[in-house]
C-alpha positions in Angstrom: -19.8 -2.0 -1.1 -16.7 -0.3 -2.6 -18.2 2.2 -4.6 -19.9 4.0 -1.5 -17.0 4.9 0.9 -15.3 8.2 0.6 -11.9 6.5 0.0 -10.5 10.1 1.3 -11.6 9.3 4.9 -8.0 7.1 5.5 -5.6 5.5 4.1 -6.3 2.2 1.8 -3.7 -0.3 0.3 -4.4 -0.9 -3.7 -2.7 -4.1 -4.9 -3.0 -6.2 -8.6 -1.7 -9.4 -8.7 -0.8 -9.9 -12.4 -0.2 -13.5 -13.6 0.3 -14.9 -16.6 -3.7 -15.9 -17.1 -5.0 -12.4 -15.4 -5.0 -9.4 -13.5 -6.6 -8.5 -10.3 -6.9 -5.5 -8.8 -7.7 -5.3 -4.8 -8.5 -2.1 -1.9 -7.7 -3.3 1.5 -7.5 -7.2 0.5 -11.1 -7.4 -1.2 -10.9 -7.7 -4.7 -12.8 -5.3 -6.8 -12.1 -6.0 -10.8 -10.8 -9.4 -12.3 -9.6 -9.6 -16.0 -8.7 -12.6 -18.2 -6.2 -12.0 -20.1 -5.1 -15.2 -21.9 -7.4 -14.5 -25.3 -4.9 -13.4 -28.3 -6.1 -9.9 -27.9 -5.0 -9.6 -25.0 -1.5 -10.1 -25.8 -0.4 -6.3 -24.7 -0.7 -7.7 -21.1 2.2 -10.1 -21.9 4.5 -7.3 -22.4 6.4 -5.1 -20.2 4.8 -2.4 -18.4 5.4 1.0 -16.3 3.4 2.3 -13.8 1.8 5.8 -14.1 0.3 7.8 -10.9 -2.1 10.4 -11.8 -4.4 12.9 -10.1 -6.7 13.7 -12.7 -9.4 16.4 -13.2 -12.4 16.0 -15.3 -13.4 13.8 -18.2 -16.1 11.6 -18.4 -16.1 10.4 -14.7 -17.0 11.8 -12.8 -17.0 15.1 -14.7 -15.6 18.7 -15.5 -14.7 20.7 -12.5 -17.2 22.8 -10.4 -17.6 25.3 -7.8 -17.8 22.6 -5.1 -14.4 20.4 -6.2 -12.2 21.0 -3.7 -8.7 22.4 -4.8 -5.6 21.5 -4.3 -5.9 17.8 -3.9 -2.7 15.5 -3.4 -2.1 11.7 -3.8 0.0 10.5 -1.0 1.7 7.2 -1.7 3.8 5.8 1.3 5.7 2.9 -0.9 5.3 0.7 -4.0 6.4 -2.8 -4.3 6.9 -5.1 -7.0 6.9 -8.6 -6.5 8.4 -11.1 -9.6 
């Protein structure tokens, strides 16, 4: 179950295998989402992209700040690669 592991315990490799018919997003070699993205309105997935890294705080999921949220928090990333 994905969901319920504290992904903070160690160190996880996040890969998406993008194709021309849809994206796939994986944690250590399991896949966790699949999109189709060959309907019309898809078409922005066609295009060229960027990627963004983000730590984010609050919004929607899973919510504002509190006393308990543990500050500061870091993202480590130990290498991207991009496969064509």
């Amino acid at each position: 179950q994905v969901n319920s592991l504290n992904l903070s315990d160690e160190f996880h490799v996040y890969s998406i295998i993008w194709d021309s018919n849809s994206i796939k997003w994986y944690r250590d070699d399991i896949l966790y989402h699949q999109i189709d993205i060959t309907p019309a309105g898809l078409s922005e997935f066609h295009q060229p992209f960027f990627l963004i890294f983000n730590v984010a705080v609050g919004g929607n999921w899973p919510g504002s700040p509190n006393s308990n949220t543990q500050f500061p928090q870091k993202m480590i990333v130990d290498y991207v690669r991009v496969f064509q």
